[in-house]
C-alpha positions as CSV (number, residue, x, y, z in Angstrom):
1,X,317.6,-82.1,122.5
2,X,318.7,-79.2,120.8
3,X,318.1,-76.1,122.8
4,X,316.7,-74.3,119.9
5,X,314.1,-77.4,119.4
6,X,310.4,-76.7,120.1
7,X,308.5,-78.7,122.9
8,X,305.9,-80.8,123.0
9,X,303.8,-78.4,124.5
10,X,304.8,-75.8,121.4
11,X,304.1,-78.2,118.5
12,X,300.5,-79.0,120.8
13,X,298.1,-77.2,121.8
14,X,297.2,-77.2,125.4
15,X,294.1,-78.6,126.2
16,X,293.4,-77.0,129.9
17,X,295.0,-75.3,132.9
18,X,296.8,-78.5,133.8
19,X,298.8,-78.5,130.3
20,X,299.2,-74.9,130.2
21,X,301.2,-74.9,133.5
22,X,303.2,-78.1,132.4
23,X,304.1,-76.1,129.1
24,X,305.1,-73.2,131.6
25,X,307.3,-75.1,134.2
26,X,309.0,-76.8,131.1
27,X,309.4,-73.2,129.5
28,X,311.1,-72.1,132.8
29,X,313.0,-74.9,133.1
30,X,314.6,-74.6,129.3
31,X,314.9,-71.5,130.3
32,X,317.2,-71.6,133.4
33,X,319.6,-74.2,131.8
34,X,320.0,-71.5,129.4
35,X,321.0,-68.8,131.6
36,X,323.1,-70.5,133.8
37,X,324.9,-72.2,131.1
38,X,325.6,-68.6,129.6
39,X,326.5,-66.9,133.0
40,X,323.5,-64.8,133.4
41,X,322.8,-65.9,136.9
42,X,321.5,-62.5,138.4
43,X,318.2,-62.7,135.8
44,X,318.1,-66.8,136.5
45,X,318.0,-65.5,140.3
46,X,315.3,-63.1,139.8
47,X,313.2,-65.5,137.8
48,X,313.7,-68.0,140.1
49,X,313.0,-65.3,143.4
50,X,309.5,-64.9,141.7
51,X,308.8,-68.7,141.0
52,X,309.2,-69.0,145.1
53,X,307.4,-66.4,146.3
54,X,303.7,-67.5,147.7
55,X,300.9,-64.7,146.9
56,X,297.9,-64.5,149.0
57,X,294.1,-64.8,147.3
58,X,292.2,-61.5,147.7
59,X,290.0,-62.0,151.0
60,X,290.8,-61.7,154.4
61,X,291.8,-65.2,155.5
62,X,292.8,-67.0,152.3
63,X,295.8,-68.5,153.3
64,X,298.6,-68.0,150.7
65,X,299.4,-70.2,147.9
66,X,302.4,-71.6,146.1
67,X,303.5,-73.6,143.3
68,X,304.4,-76.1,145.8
69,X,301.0,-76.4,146.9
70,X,299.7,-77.1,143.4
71,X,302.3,-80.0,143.1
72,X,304.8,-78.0,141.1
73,X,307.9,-78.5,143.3
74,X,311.3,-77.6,142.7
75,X,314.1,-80.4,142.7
76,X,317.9,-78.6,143.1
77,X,319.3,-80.7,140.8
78,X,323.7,-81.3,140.2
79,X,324.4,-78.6,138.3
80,X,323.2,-74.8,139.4
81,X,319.9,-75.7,137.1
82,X,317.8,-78.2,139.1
83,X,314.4,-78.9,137.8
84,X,310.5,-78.2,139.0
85,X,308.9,-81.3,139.2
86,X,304.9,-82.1,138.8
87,X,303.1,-83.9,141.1
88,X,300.0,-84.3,138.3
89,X,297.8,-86.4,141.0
90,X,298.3,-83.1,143.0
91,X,297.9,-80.7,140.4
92,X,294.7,-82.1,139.8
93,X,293.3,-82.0,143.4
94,X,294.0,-78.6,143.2
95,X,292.7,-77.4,140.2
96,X,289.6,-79.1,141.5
97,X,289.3,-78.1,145.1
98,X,291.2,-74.9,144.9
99,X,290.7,-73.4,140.9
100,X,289.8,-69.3,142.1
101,X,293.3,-69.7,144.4
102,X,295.7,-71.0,142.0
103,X,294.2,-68.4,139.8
104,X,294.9,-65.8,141.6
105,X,298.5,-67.6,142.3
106,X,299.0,-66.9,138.2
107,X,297.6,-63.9,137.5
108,X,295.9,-61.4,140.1
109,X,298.1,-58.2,140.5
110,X,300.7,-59.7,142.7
111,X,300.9,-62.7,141.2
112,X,303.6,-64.8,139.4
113,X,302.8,-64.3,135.5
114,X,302.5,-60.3,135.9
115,X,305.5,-60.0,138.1
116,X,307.4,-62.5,135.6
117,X,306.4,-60.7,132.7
118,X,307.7,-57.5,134.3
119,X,311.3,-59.0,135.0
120,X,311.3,-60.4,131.3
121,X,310.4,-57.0,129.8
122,X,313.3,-55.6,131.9
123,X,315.8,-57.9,130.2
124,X,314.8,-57.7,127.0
125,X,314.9,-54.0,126.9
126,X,317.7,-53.7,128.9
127,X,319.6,-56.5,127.0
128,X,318.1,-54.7,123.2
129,X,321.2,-52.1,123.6
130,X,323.5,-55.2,123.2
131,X,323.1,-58.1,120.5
132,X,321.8,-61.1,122.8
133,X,322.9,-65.1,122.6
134,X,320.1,-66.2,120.3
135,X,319.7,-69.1,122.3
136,X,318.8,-66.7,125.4
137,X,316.3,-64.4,123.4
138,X,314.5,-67.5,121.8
139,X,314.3,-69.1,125.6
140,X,313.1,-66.0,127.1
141,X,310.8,-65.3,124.3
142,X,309.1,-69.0,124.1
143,X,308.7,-68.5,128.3
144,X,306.9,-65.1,127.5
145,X,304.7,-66.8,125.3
146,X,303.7,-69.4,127.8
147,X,303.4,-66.8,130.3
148,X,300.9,-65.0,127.9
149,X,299.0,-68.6,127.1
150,X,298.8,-69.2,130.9
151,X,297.3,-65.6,131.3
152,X,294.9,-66.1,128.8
153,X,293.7,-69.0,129.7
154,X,292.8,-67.5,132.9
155,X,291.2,-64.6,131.7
């Protein structure tokens, strides 16, 4: 596939939280081959720092929640890359049984979109003083979005 190539999930629409967060993981995934086949491996390790991290559901004894939770696990692959996986029979249990968490997972204050979102805004205007790999911009840029789709689906 041509790097530059939309996915499936671009050329569809999503139809529910399930497809929105497969259109994400694949975003993020493009996205990481990207930068570590173009050396920016500090950014790749910051995205991938804020992928990991579990947030905790506003309440007092909400246990915290993680992608791996949902089914979305990560697979280390050969290369630097690896891969996130979806467990969809998991995903599904937990969009059923635990919809308000995973919410909050996404997109309360401390969760992964906003803190994404903040790193990606960083690079880009950190990155605007120099003329970027277009294949980098249009990666970040198409992960934005499905940040933004995912957060609006939410909302």
């Amino acid at each position: 596939m041509d790097i530059l190539e939309k996915t499936p999930y671009e050329t569809n629409p999503v139809e529910g939280p399930e497809d929105a967060i497969c259109a994400f993981v694949e975003a993020y995934d493009v996205l990481q081959k990207i930068l570590c086949e173009e050396n920016e491996l500090i950014f790749a390790d910051a995205l991938r720092a804020a992928m990991y991290r579990p947030v905790r559901p506003a309440g007092e004894d909400i246990p915290t929640i993680s992608l791996y939770e949902i089914g979305v696990v990560y697979v280390p692959g050969a290369d630097k890359t690896g891969k996130y996986g979806i467990n969809e029979r998991k995903l599904n249990v937990a969009l059923t049984e635990r919809e308000c968490d995973i919410r909050a997972l996404f997109v309360q204050e401390d969760g992964i979109l906003p803190n994404l979102i903040e790193i990606l805004a960083e690079f880009l205007n950190t990155e605007a003083e120099i003329p970027m790999n277009e294949f980098i911009y249009a990666a970040v840029i198409r992960f934005l979005n499905e940040c933004r789709r995912l957060i609006a689906m939410w909302e």
